[in-house]
Backbone and ligand atoms as CSV (ligand in chain L), in Angstrom:
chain,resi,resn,atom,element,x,y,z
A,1,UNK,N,N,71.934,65.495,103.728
A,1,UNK,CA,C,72.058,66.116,102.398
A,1,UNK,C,C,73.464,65.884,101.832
A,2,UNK,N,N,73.297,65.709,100.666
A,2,UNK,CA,C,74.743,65.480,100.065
A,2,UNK,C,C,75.336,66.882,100.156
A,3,UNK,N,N,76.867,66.490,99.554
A,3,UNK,CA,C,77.570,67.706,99.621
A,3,UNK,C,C,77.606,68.051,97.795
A,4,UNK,N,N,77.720,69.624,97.965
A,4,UNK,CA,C,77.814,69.820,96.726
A,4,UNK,C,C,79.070,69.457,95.377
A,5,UNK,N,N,80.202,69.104,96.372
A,5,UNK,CA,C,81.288,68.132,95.394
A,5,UNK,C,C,81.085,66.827,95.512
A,6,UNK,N,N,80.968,66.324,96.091
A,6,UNK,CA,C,80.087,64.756,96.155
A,6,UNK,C,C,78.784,64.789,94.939
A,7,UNK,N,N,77.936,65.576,95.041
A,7,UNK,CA,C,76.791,66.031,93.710
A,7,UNK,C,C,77.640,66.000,92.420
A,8,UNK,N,N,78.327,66.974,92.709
A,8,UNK,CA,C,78.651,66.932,90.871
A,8,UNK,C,C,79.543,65.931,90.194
A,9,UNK,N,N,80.367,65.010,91.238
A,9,UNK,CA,C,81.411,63.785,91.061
A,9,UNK,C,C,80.259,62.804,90.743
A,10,UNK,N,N,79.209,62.868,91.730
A,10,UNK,CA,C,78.627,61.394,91.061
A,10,UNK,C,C,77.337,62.170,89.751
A,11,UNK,N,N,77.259,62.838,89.070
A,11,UNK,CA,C,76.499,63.436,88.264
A,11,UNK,C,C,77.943,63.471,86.734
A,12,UNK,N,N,78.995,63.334,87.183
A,12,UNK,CA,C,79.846,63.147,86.330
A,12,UNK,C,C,80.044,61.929,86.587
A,13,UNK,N,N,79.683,60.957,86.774
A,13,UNK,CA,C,79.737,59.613,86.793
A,13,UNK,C,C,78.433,59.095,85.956
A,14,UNK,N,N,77.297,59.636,86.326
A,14,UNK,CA,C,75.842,59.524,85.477
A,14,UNK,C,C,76.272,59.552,84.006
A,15,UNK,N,N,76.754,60.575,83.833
A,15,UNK,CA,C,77.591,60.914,82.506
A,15,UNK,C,C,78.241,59.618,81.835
A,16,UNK,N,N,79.221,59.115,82.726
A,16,UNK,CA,C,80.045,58.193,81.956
A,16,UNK,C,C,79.424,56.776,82.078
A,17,UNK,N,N,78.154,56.717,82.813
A,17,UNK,CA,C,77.615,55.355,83.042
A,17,UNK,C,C,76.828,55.392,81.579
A,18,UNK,N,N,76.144,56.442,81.298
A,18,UNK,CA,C,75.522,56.901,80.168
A,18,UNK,C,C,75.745,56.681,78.806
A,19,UNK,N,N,77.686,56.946,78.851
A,19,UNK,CA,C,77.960,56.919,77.742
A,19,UNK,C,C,78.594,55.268,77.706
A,20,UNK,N,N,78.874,54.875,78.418
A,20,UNK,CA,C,78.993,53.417,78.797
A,20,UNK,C,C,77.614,52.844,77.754
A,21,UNK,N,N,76.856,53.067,78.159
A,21,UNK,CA,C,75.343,52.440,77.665
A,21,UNK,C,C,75.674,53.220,75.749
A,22,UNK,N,N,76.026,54.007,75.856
A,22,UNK,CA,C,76.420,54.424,74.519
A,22,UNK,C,C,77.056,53.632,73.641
A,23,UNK,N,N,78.139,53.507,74.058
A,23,UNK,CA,C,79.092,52.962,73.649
A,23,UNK,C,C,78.799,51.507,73.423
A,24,UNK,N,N,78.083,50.936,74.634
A,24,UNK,CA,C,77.870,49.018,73.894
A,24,UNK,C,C,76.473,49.182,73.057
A,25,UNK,N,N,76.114,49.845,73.055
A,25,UNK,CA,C,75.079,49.914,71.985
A,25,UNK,C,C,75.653,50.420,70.625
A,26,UNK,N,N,76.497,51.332,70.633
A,26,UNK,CA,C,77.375,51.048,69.291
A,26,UNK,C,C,77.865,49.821,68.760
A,27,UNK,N,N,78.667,49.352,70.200
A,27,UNK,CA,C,79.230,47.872,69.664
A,27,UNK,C,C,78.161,46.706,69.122
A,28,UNK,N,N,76.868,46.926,69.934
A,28,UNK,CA,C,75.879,46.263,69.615
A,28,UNK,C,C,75.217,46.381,67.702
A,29,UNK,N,N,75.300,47.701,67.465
A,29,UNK,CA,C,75.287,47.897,66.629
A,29,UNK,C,C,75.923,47.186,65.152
A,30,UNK,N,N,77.383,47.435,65.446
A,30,UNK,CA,C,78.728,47.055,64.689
A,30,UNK,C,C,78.473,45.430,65.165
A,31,UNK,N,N,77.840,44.811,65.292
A,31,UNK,CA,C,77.574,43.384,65.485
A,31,UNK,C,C,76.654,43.015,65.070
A,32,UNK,N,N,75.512,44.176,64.899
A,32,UNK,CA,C,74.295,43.563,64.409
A,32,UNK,C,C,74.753,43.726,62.831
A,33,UNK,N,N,75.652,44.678,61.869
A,33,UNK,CA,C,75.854,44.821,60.746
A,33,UNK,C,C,76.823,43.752,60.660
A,34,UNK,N,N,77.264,42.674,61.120
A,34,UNK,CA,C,78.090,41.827,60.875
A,34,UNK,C,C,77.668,40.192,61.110
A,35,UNK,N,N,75.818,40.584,61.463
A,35,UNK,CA,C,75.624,39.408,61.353
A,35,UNK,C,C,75.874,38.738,62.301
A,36,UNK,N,N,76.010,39.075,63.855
A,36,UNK,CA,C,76.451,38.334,64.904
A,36,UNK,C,C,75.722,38.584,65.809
A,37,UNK,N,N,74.201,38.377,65.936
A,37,UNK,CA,C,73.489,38.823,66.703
A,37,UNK,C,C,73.242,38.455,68.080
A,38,UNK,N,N,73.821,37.653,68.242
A,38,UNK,CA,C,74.436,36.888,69.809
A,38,UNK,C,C,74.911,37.776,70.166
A,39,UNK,N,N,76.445,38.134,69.564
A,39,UNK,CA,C,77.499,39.419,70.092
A,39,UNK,C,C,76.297,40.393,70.135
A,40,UNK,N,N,75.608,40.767,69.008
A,40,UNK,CA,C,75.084,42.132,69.624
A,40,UNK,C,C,74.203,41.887,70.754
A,41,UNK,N,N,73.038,40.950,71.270
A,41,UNK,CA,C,72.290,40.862,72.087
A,41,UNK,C,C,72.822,40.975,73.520
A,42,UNK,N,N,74.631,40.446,73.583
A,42,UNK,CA,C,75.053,40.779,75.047
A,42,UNK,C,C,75.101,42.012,74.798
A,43,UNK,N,N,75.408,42.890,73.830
A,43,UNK,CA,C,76.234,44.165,73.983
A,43,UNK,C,C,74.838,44.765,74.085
A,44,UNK,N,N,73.629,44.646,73.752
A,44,UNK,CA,C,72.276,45.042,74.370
A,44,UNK,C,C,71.828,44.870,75.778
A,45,UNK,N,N,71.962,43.900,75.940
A,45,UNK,CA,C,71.830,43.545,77.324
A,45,UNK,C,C,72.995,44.611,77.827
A,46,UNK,N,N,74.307,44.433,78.189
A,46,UNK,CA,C,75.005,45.226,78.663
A,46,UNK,C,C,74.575,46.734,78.727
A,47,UNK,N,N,74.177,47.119,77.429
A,47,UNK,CA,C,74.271,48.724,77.503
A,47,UNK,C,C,72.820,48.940,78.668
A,48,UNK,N,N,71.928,47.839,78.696
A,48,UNK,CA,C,70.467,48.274,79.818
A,48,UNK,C,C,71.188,48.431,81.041
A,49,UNK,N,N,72.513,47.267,80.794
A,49,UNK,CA,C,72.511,47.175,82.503
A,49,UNK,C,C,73.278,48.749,82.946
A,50,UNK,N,N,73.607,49.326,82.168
A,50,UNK,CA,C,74.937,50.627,81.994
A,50,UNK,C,C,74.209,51.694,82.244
A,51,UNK,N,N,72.403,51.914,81.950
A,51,UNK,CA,C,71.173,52.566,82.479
A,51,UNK,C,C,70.672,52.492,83.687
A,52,UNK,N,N,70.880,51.193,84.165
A,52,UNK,CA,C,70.597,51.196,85.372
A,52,UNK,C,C,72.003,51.319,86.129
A,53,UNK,N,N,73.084,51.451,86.194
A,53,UNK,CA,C,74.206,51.456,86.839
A,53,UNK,C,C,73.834,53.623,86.907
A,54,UNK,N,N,73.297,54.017,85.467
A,54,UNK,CA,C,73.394,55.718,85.748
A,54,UNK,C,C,71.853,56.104,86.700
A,55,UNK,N,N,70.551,55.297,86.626
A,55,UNK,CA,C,69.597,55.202,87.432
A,55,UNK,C,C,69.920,55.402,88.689
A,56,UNK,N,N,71.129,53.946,89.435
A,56,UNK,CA,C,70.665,53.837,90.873
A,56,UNK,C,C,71.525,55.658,90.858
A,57,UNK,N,N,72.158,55.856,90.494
A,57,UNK,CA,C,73.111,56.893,90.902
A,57,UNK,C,C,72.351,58.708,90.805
A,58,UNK,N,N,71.570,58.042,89.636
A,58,UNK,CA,C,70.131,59.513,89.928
A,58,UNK,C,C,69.036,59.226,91.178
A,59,UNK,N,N,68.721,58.296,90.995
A,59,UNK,CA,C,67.618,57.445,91.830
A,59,UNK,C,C,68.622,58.437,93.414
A,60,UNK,N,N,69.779,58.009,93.737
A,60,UNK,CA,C,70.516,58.452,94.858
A,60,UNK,C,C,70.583,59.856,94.911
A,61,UNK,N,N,71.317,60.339,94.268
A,61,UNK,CA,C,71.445,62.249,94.802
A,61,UNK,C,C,69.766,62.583,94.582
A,62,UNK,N,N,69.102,62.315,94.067
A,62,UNK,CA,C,67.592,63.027,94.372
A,62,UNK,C,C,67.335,62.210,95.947
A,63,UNK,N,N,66.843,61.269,96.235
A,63,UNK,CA,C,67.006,60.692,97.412
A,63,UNK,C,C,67.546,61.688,98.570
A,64,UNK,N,N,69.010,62.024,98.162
A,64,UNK,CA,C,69.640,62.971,98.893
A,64,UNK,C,C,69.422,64.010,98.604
A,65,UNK,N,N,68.488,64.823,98.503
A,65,UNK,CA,C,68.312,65.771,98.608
A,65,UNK,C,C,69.357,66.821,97.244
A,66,UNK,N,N,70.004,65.924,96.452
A,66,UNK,CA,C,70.938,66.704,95.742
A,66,UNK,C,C,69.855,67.071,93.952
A,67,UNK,N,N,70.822,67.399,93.127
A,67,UNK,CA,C,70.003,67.634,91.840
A,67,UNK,C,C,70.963,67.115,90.914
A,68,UNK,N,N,70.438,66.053,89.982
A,68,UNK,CA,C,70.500,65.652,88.898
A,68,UNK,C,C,70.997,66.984,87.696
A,69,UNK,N,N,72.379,66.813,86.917
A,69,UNK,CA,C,72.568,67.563,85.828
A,69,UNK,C,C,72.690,66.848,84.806
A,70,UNK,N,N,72.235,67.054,83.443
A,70,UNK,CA,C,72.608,65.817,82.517
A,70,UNK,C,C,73.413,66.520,81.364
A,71,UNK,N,N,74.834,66.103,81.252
A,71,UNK,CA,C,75.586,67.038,80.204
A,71,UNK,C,C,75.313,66.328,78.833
A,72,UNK,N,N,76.334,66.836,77.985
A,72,UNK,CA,C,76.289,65.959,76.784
A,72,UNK,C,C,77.352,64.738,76.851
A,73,UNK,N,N,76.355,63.632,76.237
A,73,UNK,CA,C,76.904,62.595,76.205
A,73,UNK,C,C,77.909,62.434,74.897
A,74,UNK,N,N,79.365,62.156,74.853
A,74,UNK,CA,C,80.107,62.029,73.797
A,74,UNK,C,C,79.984,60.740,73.192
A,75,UNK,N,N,80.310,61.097,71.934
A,75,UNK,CA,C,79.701,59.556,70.747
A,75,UNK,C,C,80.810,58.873,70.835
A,76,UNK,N,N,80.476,57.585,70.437
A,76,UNK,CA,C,81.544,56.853,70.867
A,76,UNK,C,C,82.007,56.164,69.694
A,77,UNK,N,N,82.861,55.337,69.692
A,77,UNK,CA,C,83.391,55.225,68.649
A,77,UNK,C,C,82.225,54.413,67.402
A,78,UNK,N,N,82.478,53.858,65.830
A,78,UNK,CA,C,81.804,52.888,65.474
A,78,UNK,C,C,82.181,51.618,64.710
A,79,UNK,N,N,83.262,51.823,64.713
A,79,UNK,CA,C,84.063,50.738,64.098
A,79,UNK,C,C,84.995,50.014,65.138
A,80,UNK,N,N,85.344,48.592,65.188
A,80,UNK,CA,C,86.308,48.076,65.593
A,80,UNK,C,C,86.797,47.076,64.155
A,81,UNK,N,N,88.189,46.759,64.679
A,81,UNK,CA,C,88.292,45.321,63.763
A,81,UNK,C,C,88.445,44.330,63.372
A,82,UNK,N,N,87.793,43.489,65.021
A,82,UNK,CA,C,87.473,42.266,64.843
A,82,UNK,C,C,86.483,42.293,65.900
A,83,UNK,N,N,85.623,41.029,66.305
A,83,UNK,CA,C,84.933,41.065,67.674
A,83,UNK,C,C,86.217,41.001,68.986
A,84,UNK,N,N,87.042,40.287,68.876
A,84,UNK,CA,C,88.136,40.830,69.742
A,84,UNK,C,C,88.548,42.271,70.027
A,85,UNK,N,N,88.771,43.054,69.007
A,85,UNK,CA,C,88.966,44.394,68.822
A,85,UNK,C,C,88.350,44.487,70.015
A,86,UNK,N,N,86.835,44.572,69.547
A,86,UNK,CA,C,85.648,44.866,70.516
A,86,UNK,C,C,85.908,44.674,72.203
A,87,UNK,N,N,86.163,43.400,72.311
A,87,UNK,CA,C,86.416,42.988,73.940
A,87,UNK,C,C,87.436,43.589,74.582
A,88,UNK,N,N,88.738,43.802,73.351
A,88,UNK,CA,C,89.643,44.469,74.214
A,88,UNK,C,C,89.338,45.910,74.547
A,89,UNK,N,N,89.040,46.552,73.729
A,89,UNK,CA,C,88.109,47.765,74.011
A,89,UNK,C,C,87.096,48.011,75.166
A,90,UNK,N,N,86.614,47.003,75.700
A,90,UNK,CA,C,85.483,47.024,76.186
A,90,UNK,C,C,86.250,46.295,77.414
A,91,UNK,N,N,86.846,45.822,77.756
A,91,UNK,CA,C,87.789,45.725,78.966
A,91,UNK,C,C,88.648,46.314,79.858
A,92,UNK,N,N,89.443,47.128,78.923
A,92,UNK,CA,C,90.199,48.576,78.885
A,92,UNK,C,C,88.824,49.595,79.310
A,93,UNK,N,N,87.910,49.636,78.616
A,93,UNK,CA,C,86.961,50.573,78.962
A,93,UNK,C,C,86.345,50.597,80.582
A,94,UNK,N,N,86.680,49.043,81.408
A,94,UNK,CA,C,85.510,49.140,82.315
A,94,UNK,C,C,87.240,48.952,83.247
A,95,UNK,N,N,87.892,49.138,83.013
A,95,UNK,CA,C,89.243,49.175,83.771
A,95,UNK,C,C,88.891,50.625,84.254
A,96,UNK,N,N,88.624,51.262,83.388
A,96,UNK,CA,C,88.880,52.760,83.360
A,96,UNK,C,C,87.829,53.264,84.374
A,97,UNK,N,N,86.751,52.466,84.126
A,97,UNK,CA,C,85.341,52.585,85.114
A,97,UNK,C,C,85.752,52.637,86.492
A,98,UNK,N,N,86.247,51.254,86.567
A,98,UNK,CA,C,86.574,50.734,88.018
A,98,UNK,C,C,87.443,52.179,88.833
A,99,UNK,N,N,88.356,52.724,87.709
A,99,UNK,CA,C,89.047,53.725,88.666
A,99,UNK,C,C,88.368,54.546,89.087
A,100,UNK,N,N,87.432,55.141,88.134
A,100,UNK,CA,C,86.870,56.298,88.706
A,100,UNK,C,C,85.713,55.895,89.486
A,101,UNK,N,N,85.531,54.778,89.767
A,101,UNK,CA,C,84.475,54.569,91.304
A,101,UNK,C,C,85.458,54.082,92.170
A,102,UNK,N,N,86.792,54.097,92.161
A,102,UNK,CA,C,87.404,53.793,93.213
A,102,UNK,C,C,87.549,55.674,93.875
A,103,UNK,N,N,88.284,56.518,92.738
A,103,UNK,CA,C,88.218,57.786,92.848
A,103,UNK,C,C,86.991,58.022,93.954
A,104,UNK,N,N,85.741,57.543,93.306
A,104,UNK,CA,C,84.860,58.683,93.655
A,104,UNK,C,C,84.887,57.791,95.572
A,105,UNK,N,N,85.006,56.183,95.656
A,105,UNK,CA,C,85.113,56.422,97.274
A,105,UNK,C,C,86.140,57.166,97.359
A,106,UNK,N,N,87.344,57.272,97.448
A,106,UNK,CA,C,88.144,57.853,97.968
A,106,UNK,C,C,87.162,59.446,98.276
A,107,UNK,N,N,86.924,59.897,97.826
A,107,UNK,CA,C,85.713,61.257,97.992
A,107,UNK,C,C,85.308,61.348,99.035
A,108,UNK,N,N,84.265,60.116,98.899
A,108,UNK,CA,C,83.236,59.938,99.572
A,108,UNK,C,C,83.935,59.589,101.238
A,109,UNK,N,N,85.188,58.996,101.409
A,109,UNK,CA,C,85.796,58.574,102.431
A,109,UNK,C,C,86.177,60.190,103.057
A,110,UNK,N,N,86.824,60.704,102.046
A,110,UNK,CA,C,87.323,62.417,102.845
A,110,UNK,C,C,86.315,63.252,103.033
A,111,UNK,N,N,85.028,63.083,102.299
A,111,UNK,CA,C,83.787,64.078,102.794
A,111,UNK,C,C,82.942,63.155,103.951
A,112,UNK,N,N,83.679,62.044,104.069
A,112,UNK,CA,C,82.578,61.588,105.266
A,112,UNK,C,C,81.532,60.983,105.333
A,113,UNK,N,N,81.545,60.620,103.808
A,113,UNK,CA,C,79.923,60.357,103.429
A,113,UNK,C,C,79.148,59.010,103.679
A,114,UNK,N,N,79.320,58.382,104.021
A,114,UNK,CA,C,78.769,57.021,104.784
A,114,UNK,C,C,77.574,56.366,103.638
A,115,UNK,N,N,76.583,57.552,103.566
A,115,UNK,CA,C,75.485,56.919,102.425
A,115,UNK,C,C,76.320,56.485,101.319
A,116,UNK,N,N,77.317,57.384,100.744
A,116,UNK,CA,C,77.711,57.553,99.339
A,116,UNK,C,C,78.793,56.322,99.419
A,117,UNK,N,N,79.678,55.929,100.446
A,117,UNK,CA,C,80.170,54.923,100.950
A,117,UNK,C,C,79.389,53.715,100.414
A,118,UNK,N,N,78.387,53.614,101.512
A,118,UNK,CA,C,77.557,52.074,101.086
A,118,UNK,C,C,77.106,52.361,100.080
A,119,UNK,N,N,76.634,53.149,99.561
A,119,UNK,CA,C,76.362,53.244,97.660
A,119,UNK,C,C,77.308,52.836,96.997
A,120,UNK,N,N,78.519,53.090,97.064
A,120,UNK,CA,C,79.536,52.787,96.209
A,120,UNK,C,C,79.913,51.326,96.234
A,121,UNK,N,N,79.484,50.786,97.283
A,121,UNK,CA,C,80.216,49.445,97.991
A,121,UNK,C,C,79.757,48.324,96.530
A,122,UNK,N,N,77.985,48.730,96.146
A,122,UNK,CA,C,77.469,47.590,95.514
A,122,UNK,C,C,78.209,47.995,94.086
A,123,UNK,N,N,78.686,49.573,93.435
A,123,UNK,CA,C,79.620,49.697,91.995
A,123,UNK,C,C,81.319,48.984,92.483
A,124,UNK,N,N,82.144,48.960,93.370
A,124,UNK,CA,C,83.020,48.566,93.406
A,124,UNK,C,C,83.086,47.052,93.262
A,125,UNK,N,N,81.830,46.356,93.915
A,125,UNK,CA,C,81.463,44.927,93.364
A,125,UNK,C,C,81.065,44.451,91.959
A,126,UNK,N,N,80.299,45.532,91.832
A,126,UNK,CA,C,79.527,45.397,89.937
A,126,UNK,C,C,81.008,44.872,89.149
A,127,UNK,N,N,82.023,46.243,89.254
A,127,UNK,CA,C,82.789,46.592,88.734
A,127,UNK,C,C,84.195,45.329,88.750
A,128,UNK,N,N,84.005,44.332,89.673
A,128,UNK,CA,C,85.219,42.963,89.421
A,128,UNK,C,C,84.412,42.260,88.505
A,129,UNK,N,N,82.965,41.769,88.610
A,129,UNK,CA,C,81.866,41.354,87.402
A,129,UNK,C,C,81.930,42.136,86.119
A,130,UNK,N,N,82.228,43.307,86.127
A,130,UNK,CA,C,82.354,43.757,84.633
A,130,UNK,C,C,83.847,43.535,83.920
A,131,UNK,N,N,84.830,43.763,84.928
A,131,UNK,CA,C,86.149,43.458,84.184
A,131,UNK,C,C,85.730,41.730,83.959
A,132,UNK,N,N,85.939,40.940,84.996
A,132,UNK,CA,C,85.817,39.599,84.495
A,132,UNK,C,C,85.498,39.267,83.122
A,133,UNK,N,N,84.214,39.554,83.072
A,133,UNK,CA,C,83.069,38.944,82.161
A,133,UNK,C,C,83.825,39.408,80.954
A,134,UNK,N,N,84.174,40.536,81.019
A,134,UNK,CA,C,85.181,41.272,79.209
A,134,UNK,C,C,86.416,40.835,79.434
A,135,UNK,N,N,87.201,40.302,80.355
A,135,UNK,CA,C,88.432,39.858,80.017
A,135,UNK,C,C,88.047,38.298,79.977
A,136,UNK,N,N,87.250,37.666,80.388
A,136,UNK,CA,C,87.081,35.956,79.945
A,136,UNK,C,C,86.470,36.246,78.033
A,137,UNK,N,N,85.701,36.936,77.642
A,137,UNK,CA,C,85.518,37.020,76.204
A,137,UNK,C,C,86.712,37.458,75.487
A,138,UNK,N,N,87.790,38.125,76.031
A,138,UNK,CA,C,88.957,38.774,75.519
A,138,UNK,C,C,89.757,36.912,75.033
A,139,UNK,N,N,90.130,36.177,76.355
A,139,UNK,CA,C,90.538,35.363,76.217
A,139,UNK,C,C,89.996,34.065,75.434
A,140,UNK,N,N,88.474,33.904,75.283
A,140,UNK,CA,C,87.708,33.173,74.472
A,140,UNK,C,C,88.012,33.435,73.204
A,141,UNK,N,N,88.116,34.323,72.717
A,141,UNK,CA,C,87.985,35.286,71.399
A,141,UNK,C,C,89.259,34.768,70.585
A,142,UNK,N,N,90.555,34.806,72.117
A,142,UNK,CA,C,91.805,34.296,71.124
A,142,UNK,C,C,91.833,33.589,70.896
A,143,UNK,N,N,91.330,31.961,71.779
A,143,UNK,CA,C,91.327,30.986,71.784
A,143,UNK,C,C,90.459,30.560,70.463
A,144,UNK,N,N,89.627,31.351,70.170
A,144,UNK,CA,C,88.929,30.926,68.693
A,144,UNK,C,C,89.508,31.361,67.541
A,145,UNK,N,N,90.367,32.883,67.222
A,145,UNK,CA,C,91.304,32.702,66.339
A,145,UNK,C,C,90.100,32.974,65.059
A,146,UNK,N,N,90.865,32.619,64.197
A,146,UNK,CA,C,90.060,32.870,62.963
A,146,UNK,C,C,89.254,31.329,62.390
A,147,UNK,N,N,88.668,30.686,63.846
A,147,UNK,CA,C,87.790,29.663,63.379
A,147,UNK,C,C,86.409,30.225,63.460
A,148,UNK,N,N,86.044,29.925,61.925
A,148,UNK,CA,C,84.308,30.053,62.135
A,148,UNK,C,C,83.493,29.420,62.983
A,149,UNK,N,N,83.816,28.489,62.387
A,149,UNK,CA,C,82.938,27.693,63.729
A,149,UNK,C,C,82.927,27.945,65.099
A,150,UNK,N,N,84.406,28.177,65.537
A,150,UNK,CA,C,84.605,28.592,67.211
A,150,UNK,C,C,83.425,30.381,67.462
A,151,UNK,N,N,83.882,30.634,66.535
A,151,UNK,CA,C,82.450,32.048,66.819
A,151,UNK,C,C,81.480,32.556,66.338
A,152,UNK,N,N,80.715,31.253,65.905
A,152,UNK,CA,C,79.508,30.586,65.931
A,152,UNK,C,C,79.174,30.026,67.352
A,153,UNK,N,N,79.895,29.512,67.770
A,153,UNK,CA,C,80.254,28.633,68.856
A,153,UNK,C,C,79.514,30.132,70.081
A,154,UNK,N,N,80.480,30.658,69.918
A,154,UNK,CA,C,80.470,31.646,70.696
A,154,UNK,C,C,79.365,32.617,70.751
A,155,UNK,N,N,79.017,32.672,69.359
A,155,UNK,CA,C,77.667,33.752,69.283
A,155,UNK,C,C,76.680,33.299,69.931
A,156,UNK,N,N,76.543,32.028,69.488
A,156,UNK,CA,C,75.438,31.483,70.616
A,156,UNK,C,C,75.148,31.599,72.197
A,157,UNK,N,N,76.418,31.142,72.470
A,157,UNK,CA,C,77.025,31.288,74.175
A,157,UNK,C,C,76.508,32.969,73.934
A,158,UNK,N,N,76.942,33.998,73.570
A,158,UNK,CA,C,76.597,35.117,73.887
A,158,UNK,C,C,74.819,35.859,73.772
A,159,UNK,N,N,74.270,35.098,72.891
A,159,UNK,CA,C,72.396,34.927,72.202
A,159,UNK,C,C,71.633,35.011,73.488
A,160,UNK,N,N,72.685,33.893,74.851
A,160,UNK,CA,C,72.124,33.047,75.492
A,160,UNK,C,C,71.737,34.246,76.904
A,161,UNK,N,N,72.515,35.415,77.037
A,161,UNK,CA,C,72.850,36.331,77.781
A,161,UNK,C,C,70.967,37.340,78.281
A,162,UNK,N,N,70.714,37.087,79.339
A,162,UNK,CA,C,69.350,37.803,79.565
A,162,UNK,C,C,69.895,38.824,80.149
A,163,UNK,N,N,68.582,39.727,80.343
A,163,UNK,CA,C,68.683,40.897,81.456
A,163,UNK,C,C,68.286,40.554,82.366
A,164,UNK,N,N,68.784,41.569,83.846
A,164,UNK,CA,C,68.973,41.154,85.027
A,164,UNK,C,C,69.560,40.039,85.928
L,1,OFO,FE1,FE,78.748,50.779,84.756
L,1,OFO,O1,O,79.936,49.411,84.619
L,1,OFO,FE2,FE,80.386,49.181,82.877
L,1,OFO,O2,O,80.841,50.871,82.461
């Protein structure tokens, strides 16, 4: 059985995986009103995968015997102001991720928790794939500058993005 601070750390993580999925679906949004439906289709794709990142983590404390709480999810922003804006935002954002699943092993290491351990093992991996992927678009983004064509270029490359 899980422990009851181990429960509510990763149930406050559900939370921010949640609003994660929030949040690129905004951006998805602010892309689809700009006509860049490539950009928005990753930032769709992304926000599913940000559902299943808060899934395996319900899917787990029920498993364990623990209980699922679902707070309110905070809105996220809706404007950026450029698609760069966006990436840097969204890089910075999964920086921020990475800590708090490093946080939550550290937890999981002082309560002992071995399941919550190898659970965490496959988000601390997710989590070098999520910085990457937003800091290589961070750096694409400059490299295109204010050429149309280069993000055209790019929207496509991003169109091209499936789930799973
Ligand atoms: Fe769930 O990794 Fe992004 O936020």
């Amino acid at each position: 059985m899980i422990s009851k601070k181990m429960e509510d750390a990763i149930n406050k993580q559900i939370n921010a995986e949640l609003y994660s999925a929030y949040l690129y679906l905004s951006m998805a949004s602010y892309f689809e009103a700009s006509n860049l439906k490539g950009f928005a289709n990753w930032m769709k794709v992304q926000a599913s995968e940000e559902m299943e990142h808060a899934m395996k983590f319900y899917s787990f404390v029920n498993e364990r015997g623990g209980r699922v709480v679902l707070d309110a999810i905070e809105k996220p922003p809706e404007k950026w102001d450029s698609p760069l804006a966006v990436f840097e935002y969204t890089y910075k954002h999964e920086q921020g991720v990475t800590s708090a699943i490093n946080k939550l092993m550290d937890l999981a290491r002082a309560e002992n928790d071995k399941p919550t351990e190898i659970l965490l093992q496959w988000y601390v991996t997710e989590q070098v794939e999520e910085e990457a992927s937003a800091s290589e678009y961070v750096e694409k983004l400059k490299l295109v500058g204010s050429s149309g064509n280069g993000l055209m270029m790019l929207d496509h490359e991003l169109g091209m993005r499936k789930s799973g």
